[in-house]
PDB file as gemmi writes it, atoms N, CA and C in Angstrom:
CRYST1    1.000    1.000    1.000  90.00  90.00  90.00 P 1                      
ATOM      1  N   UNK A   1     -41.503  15.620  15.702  1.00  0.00           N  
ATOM      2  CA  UNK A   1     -40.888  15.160  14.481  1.00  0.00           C  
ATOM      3  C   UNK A   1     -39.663  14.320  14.824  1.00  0.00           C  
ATOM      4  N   UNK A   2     -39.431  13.344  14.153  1.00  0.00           N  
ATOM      5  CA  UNK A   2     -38.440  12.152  14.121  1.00  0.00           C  
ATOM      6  C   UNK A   2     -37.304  12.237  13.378  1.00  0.00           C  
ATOM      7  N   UNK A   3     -36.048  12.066  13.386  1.00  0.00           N  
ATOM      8  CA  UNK A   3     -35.311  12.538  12.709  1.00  0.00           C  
ATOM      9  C   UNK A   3     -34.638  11.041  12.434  1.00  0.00           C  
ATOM     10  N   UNK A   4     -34.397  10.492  11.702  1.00  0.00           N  
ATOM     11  CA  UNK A   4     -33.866   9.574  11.103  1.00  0.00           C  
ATOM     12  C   UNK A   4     -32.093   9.332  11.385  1.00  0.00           C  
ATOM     13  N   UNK A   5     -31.768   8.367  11.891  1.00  0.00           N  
ATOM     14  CA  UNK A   5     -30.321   8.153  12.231  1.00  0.00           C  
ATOM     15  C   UNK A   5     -29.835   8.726  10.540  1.00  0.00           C  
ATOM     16  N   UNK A   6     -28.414   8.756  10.781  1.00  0.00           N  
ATOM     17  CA  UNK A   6     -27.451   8.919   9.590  1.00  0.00           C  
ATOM     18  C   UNK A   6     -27.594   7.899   8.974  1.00  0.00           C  
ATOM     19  N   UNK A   7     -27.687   7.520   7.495  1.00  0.00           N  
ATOM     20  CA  UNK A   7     -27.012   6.399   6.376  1.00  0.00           C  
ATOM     21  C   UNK A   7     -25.742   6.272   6.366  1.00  0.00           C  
ATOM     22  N   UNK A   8     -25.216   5.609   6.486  1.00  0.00           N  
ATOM     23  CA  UNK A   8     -23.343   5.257   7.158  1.00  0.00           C  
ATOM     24  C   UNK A   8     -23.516   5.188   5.503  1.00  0.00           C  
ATOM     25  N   UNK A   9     -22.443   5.402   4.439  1.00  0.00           N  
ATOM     26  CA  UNK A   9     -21.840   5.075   2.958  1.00  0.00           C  
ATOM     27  C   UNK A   9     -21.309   3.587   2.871  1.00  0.00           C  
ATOM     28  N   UNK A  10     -21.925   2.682   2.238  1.00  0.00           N  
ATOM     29  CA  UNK A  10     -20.762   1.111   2.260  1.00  0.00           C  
ATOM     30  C   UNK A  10     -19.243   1.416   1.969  1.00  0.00           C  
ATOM     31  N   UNK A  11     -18.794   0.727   2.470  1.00  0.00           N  
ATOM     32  CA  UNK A  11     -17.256   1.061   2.431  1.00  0.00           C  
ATOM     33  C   UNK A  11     -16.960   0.983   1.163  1.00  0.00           C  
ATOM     34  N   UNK A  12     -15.740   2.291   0.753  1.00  0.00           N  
ATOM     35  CA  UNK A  12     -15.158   1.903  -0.978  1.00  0.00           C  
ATOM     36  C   UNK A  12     -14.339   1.404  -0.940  1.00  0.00           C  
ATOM     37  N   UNK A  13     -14.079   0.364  -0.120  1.00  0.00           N  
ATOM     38  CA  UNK A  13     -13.052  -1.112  -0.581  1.00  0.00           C  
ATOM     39  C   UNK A  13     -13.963  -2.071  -1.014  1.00  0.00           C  
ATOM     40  N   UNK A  14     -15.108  -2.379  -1.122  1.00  0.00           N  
ATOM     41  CA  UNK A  14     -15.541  -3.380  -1.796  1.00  0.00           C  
ATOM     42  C   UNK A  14     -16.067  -2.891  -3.295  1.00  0.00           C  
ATOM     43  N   UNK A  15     -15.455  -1.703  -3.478  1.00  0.00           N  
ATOM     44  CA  UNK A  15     -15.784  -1.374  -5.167  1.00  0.00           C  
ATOM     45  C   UNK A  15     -14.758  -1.451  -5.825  1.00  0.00           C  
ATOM     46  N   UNK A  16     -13.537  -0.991  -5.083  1.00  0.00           N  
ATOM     47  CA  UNK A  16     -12.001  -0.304  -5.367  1.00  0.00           C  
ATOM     48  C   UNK A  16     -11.356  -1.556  -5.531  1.00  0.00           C  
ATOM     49  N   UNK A  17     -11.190  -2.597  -4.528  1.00  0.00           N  
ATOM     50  CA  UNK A  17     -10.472  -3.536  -4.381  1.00  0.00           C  
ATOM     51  C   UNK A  17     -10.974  -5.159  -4.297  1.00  0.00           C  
ATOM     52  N   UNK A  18     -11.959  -5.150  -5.320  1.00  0.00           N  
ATOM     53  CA  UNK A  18     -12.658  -6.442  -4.479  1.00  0.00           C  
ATOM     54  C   UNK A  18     -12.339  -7.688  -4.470  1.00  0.00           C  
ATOM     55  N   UNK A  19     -11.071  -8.251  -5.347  1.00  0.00           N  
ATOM     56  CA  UNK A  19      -9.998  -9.151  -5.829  1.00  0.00           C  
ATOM     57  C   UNK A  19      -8.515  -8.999  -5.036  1.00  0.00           C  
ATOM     58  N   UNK A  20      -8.122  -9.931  -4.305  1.00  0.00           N  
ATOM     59  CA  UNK A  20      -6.914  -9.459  -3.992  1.00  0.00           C  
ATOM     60  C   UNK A  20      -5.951 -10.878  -4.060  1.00  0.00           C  
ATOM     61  N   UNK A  21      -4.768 -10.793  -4.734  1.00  0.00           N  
ATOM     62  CA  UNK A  21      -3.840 -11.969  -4.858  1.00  0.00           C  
ATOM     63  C   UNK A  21      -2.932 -11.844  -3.061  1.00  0.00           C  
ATOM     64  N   UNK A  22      -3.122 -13.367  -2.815  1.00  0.00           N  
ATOM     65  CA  UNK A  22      -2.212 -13.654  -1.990  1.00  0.00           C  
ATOM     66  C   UNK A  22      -1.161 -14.689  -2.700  1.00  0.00           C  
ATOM     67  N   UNK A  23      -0.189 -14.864  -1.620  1.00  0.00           N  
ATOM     68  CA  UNK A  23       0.838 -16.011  -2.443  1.00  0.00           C  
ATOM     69  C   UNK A  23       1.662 -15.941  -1.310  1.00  0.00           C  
ATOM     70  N   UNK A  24       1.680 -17.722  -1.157  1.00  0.00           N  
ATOM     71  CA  UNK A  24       2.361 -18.409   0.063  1.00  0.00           C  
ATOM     72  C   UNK A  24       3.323 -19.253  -0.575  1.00  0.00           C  
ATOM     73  N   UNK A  25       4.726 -19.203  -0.110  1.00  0.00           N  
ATOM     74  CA  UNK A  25       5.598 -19.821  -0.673  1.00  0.00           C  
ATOM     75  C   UNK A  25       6.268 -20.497   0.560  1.00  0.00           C  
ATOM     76  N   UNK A  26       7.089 -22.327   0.569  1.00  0.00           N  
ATOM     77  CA  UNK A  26       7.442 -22.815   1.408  1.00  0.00           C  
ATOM     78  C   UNK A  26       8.673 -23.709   0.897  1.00  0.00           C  
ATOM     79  N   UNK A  27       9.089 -24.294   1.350  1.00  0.00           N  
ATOM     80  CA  UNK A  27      10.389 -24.852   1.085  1.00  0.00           C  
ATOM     81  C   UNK A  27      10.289 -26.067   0.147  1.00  0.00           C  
ATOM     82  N   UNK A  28       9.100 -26.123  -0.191  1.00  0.00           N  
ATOM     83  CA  UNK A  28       8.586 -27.294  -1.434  1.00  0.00           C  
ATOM     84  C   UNK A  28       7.874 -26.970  -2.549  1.00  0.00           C  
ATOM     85  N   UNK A  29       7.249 -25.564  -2.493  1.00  0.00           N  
ATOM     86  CA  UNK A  29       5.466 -25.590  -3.118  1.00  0.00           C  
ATOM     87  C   UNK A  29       5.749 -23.960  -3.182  1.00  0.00           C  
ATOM     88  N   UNK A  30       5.118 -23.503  -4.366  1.00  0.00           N  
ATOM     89  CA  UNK A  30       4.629 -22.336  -4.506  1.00  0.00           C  
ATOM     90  C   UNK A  30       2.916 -22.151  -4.857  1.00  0.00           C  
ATOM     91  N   UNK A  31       2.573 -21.176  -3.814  1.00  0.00           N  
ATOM     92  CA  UNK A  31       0.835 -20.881  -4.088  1.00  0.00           C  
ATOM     93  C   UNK A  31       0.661 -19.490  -4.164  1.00  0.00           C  
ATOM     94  N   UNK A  32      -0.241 -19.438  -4.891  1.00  0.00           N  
ATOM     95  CA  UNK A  32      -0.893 -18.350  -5.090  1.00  0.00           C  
ATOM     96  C   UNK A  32      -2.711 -18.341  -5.414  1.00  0.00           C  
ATOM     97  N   UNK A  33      -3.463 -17.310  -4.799  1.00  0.00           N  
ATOM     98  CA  UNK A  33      -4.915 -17.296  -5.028  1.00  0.00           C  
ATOM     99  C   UNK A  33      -5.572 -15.942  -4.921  1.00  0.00           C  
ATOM    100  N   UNK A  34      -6.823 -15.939  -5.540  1.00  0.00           N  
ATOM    101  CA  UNK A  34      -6.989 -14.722  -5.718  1.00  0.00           C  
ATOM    102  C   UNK A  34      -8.679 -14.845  -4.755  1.00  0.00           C  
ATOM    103  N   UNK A  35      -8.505 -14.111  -3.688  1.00  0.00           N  
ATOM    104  CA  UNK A  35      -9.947 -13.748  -3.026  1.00  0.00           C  
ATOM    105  C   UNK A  35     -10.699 -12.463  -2.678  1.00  0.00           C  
ATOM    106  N   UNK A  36     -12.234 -13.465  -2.853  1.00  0.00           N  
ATOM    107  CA  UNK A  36     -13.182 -11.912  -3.275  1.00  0.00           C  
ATOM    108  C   UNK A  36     -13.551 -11.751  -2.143  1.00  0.00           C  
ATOM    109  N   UNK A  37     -12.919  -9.983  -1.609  1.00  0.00           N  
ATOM    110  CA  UNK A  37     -12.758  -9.899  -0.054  1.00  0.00           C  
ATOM    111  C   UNK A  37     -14.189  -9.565   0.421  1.00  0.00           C  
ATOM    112  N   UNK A  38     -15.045  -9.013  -0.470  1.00  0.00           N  
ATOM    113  CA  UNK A  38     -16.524  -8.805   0.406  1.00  0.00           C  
ATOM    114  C   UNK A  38     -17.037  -9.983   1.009  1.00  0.00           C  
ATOM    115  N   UNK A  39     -17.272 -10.939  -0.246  1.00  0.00           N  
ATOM    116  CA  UNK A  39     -17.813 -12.716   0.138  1.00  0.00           C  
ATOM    117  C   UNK A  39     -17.119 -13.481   0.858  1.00  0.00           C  
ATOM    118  N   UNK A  40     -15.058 -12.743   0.907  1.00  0.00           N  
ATOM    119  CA  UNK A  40     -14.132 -13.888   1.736  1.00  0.00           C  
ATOM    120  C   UNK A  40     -14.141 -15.318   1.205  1.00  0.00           C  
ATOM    121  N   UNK A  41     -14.255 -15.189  -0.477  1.00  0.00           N  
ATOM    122  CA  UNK A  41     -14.275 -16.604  -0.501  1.00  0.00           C  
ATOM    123  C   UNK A  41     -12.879 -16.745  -1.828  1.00  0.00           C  
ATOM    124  N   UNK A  42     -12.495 -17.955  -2.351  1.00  0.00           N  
ATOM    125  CA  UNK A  42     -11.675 -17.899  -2.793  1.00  0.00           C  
ATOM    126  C   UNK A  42     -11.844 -18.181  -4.538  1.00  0.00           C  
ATOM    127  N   UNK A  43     -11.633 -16.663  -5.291  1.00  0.00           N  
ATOM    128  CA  UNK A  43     -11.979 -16.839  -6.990  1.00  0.00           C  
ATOM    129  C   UNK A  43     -11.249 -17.643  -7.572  1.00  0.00           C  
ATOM    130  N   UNK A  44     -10.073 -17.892  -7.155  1.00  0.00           N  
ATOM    131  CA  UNK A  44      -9.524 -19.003  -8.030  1.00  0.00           C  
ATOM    132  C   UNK A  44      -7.684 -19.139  -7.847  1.00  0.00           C  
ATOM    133  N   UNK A  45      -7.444 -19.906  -7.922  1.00  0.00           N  
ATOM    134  CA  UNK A  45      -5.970 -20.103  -7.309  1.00  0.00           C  
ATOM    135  C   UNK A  45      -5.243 -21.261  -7.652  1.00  0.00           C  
ATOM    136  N   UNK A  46      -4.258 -21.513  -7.871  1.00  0.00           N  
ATOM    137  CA  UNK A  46      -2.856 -22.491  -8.589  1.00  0.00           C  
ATOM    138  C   UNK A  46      -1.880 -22.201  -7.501  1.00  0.00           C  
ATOM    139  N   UNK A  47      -1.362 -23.651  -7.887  1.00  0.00           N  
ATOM    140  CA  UNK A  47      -0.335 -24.456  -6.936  1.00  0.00           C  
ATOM    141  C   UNK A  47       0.649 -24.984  -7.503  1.00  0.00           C  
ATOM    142  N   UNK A  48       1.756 -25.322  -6.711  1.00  0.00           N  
ATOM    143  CA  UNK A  48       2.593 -26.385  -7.600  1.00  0.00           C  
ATOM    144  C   UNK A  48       2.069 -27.540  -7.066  1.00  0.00           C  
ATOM    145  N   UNK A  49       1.994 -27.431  -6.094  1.00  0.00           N  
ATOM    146  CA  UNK A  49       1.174 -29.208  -5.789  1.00  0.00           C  
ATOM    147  C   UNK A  49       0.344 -29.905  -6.601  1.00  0.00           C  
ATOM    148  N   UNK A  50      -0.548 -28.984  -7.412  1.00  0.00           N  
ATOM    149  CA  UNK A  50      -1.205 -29.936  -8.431  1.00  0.00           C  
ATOM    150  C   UNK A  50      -0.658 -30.610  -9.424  1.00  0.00           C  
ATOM    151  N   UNK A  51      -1.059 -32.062  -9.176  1.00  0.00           N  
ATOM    152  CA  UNK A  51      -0.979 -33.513  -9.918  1.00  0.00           C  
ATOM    153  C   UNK A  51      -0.107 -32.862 -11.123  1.00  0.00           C  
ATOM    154  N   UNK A  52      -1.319 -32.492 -11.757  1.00  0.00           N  
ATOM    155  CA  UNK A  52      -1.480 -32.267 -13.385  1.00  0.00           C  
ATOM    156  C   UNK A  52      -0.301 -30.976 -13.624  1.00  0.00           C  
ATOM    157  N   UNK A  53       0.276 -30.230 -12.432  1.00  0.00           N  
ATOM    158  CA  UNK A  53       1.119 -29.333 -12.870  1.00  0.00           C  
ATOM    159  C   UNK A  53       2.689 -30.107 -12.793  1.00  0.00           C  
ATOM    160  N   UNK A  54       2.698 -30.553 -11.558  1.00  0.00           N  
ATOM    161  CA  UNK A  54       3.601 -31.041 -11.096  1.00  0.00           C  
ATOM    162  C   UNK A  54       4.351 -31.949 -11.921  1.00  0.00           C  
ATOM    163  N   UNK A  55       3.829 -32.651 -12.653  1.00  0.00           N  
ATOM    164  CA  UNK A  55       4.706 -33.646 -13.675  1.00  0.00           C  
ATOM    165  C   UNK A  55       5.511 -32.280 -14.446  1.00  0.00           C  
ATOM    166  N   UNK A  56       4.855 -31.574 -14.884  1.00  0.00           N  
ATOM    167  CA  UNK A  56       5.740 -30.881 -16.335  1.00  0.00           C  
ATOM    168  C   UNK A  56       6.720 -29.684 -15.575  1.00  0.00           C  
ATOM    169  N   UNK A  57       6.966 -29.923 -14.850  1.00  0.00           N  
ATOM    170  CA  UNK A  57       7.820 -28.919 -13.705  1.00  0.00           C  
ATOM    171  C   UNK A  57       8.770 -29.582 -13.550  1.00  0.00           C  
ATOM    172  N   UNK A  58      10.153 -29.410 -13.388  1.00  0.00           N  
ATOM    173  CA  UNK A  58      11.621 -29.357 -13.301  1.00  0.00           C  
ATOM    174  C   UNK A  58      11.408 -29.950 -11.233  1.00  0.00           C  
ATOM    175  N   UNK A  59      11.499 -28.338 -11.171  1.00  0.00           N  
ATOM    176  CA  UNK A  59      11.341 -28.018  -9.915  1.00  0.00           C  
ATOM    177  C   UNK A  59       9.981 -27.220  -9.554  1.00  0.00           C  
ATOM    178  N   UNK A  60       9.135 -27.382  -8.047  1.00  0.00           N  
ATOM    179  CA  UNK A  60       8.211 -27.333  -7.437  1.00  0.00           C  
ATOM    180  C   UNK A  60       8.708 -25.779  -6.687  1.00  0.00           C  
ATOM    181  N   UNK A  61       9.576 -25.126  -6.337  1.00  0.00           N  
ATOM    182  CA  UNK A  61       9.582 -24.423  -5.549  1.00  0.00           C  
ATOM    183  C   UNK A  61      10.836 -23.230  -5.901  1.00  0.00           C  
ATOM    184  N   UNK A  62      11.261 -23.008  -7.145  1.00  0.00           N  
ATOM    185  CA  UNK A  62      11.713 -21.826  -7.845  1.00  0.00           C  
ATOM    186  C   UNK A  62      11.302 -20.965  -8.620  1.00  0.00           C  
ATOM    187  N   UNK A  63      12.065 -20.081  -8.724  1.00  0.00           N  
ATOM    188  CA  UNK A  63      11.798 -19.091 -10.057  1.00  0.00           C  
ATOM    189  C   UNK A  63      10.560 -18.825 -10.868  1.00  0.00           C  
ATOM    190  N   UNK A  64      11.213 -19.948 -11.722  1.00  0.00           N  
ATOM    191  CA  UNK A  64      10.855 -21.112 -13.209  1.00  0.00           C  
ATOM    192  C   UNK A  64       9.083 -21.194 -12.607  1.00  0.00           C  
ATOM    193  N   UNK A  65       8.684 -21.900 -11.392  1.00  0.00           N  
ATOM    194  CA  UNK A  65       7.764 -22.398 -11.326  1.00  0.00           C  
ATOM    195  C   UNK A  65       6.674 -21.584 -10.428  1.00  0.00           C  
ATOM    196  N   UNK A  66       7.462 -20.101  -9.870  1.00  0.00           N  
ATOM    197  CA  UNK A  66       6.413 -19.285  -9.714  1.00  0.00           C  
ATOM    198  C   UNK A  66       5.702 -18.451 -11.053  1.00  0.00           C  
ATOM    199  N   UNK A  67       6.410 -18.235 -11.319  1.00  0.00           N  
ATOM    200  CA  UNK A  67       6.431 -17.707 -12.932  1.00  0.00           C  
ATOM    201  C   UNK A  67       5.333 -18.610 -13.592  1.00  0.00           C  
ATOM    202  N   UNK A  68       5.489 -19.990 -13.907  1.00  0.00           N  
ATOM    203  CA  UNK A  68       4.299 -20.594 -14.386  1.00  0.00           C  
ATOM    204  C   UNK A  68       2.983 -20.584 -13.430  1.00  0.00           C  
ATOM    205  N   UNK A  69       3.266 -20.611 -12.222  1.00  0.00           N  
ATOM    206  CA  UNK A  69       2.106 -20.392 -11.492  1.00  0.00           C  
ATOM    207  C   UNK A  69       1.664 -19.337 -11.618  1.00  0.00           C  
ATOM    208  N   UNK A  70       1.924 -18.069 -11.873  1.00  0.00           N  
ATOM    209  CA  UNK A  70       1.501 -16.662 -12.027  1.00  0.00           C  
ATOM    210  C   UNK A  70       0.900 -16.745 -13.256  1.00  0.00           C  
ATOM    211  N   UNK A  71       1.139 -17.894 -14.653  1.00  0.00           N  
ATOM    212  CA  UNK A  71       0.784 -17.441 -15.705  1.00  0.00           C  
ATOM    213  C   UNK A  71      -0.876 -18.567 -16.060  1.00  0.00           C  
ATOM    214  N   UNK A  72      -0.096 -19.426 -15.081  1.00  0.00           N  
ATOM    215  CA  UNK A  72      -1.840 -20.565 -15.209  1.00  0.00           C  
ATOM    216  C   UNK A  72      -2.759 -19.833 -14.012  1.00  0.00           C  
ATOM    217  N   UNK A  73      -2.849 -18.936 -13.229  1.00  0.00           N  
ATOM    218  CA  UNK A  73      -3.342 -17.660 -12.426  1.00  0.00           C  
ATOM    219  C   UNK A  73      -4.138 -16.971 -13.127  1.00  0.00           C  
ATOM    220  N   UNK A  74      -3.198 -16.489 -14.117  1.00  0.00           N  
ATOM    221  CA  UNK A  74      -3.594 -15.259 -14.977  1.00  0.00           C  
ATOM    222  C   UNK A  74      -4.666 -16.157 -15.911  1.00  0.00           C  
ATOM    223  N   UNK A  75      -4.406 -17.269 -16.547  1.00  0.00           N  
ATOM    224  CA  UNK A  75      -5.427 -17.330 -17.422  1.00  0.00           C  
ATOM    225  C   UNK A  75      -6.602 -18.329 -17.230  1.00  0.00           C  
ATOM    226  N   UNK A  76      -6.684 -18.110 -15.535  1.00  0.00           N  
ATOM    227  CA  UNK A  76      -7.813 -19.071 -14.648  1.00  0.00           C  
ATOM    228  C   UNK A  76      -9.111 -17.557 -14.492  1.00  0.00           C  
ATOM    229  N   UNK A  77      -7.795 -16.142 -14.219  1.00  0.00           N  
ATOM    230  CA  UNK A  77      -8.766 -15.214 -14.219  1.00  0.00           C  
ATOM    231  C   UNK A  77      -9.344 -14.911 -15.162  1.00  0.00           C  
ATOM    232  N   UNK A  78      -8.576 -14.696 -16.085  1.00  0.00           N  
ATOM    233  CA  UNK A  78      -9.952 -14.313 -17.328  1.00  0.00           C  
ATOM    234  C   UNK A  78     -10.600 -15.112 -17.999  1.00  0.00           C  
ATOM    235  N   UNK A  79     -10.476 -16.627 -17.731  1.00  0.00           N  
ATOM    236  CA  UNK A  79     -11.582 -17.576 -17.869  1.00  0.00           C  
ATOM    237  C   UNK A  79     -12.852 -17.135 -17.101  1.00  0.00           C  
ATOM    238  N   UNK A  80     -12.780 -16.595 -16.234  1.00  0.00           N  
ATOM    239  CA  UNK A  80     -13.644 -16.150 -14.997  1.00  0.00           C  
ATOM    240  C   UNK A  80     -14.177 -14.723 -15.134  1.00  0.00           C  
ATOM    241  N   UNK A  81     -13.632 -14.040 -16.117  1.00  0.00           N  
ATOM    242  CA  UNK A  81     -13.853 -12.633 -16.314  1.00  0.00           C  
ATOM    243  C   UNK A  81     -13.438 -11.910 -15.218  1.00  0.00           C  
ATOM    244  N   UNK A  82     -12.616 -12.072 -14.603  1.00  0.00           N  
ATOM    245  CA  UNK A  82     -11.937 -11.439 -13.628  1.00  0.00           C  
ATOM    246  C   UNK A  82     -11.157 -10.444 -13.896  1.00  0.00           C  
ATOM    247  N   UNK A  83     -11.032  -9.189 -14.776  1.00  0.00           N  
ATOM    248  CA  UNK A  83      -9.911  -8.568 -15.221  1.00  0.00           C  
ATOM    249  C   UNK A  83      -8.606  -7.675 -14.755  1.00  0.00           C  
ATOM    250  N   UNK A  84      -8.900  -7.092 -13.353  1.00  0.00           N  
ATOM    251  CA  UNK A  84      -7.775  -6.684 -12.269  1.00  0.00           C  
ATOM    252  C   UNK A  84      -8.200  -7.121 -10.875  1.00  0.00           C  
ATOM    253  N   UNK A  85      -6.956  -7.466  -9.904  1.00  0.00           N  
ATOM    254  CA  UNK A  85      -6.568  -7.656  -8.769  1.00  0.00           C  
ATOM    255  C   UNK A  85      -5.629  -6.659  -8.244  1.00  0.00           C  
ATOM    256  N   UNK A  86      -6.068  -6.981  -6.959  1.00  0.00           N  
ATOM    257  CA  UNK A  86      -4.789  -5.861  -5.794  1.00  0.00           C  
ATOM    258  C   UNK A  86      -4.202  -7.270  -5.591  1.00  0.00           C  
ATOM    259  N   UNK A  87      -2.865  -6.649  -5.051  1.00  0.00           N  
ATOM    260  CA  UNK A  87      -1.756  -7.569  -4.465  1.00  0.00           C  
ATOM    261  C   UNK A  87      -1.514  -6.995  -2.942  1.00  0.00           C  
ATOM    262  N   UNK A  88      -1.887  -8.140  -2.706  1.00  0.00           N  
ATOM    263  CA  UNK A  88      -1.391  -7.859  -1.044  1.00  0.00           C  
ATOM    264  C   UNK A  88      -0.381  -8.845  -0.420  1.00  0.00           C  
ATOM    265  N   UNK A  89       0.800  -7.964  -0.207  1.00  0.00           N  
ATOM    266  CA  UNK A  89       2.302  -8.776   0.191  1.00  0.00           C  
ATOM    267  C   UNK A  89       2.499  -8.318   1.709  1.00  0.00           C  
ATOM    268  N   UNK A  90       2.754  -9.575   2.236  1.00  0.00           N  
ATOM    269  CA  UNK A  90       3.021  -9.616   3.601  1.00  0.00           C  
ATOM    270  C   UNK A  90       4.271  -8.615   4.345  1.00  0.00           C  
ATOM    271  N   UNK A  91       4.827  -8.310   5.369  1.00  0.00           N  
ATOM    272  CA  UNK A  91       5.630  -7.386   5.629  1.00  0.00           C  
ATOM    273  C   UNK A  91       7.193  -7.803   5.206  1.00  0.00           C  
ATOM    274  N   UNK A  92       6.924  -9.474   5.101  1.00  0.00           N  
ATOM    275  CA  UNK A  92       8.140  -9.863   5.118  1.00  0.00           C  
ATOM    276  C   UNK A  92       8.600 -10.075   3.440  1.00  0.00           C  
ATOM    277  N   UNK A  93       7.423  -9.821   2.617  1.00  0.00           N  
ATOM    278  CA  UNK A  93       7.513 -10.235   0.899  1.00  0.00           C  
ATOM    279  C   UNK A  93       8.240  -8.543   0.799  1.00  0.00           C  
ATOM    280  N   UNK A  94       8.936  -8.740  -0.149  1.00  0.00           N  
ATOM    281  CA  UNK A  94       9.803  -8.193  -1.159  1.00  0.00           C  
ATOM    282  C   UNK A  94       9.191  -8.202  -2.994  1.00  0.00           C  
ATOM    283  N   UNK A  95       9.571  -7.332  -3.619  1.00  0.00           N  
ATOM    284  CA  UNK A  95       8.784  -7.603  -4.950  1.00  0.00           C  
ATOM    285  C   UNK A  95      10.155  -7.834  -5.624  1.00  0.00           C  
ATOM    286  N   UNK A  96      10.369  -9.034  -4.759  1.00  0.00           N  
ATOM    287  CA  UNK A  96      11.856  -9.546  -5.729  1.00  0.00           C  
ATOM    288  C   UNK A  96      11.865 -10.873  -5.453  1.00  0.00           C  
ATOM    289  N   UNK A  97      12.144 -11.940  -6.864  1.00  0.00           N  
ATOM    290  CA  UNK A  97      12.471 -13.135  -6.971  1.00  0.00           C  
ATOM    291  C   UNK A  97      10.915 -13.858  -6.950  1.00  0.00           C  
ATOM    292  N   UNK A  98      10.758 -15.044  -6.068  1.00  0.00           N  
ATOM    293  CA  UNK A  98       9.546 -15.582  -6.573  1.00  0.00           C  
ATOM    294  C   UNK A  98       8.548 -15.029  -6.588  1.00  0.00           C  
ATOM    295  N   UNK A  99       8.364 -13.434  -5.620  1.00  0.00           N  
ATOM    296  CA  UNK A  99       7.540 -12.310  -5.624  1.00  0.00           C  
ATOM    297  C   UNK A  99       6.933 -11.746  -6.852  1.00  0.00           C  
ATOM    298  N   UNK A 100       8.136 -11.494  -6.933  1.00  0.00           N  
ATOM    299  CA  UNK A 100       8.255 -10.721  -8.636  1.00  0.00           C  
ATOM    300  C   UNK A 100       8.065 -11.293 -10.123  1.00  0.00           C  
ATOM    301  N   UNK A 101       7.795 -12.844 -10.132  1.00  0.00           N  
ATOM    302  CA  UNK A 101       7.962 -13.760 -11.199  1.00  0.00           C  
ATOM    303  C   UNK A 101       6.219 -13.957 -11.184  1.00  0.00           C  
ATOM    304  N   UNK A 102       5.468 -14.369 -10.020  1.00  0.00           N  
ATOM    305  CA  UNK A 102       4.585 -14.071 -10.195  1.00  0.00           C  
ATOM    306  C   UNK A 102       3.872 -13.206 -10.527  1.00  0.00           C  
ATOM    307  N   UNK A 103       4.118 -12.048 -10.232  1.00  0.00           N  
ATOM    308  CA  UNK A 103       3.321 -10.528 -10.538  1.00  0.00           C  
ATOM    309  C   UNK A 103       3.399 -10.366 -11.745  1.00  0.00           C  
ATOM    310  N   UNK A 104       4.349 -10.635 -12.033  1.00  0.00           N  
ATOM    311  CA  UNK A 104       4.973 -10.296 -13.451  1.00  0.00           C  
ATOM    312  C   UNK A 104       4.505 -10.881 -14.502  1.00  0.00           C  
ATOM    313  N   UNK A 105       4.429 -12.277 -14.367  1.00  0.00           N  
ATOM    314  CA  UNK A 105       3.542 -13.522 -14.764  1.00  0.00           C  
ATOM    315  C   UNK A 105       2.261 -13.518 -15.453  1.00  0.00           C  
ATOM    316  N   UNK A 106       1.283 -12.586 -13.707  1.00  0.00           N  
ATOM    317  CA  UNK A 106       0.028 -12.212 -14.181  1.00  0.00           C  
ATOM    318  C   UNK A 106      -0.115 -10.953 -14.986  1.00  0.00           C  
ATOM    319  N   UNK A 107       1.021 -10.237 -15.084  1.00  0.00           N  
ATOM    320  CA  UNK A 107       0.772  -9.551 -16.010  1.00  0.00           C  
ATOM    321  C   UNK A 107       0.689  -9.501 -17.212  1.00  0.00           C  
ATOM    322  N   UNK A 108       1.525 -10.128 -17.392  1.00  0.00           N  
ATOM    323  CA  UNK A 108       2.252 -10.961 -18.800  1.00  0.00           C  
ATOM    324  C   UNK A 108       0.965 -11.547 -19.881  1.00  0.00           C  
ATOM    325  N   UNK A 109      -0.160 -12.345 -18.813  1.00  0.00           N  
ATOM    326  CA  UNK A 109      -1.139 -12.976 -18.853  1.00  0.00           C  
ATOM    327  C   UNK A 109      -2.125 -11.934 -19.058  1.00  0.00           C  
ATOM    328  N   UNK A 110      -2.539 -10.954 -18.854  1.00  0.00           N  
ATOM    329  CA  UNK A 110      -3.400  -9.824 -19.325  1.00  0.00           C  
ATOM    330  C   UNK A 110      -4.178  -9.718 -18.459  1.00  0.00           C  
ATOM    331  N   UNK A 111      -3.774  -9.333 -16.816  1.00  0.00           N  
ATOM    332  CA  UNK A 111      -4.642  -9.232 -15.342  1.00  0.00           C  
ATOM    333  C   UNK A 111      -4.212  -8.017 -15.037  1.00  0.00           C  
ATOM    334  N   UNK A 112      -4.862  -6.723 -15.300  1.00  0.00           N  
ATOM    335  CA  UNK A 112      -4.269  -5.514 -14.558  1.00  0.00           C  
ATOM    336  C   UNK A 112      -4.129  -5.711 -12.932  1.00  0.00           C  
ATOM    337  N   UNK A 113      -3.228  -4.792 -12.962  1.00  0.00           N  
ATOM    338  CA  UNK A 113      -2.794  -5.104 -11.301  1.00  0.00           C  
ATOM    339  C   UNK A 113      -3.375  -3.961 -10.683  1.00  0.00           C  
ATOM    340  N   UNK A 114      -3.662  -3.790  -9.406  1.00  0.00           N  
ATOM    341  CA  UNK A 114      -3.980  -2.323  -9.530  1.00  0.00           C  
ATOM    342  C   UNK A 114      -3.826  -1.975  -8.212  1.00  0.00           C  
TER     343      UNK A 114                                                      
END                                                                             
């Protein structure tokens, strides 16, 4: 008689977490995007660099303009039916200032965080 290897369980991060916001900020530009970590591909994401944002912006790389990036974010996701994301902040992010304007942003926008 043959005994059949074990069934390994798929991992419960691709049920739990399968959306995750990143956000790269630089001395010109604020970004943020949201990727679907099983596929590794990218659901959808805003910039200040874009054309069409960039005119109605003051400034490209404050406050003011993470904050709008968090809120044209938020309502790219639920165009998409996307309804919560994890946030994943680097060692060196803080959930303060352009950190925090975004998060806050997408919340604001109706994206549970989770």
């Amino acid at each position: 008689m043959v005994i059949p290897p074990p069934i390994k369980p798929l991992r419960i991060t691709k049920y739990l977490k399968p959306y995750i916001l990143k956000m790269h900020f630089t001395n010109k530009f604020v970004t943020a995007q949201v990727i679907h970590s099983p596929t590794a591909t990218v659901a959808s994401s805003a910039s200040s660099q874009e054309k069409t944002l960039r005119s109605s912006m003051e400034c490209t790389r404050d406050v003011a303009a993470a904050a709008m990036i968090g809120k044209i974010l938020g309502e790219r996701l639920l165009l998409k039916d996307i309804p919560a994301v994890s946030v994943f902040l680097k060692r060196e992010q803080k959930y303060h200032g352009k950190v925090k304007a975004v998060i806050d942003s997408l919340r604001d926008a109706g994206v549970k965080l989770i």
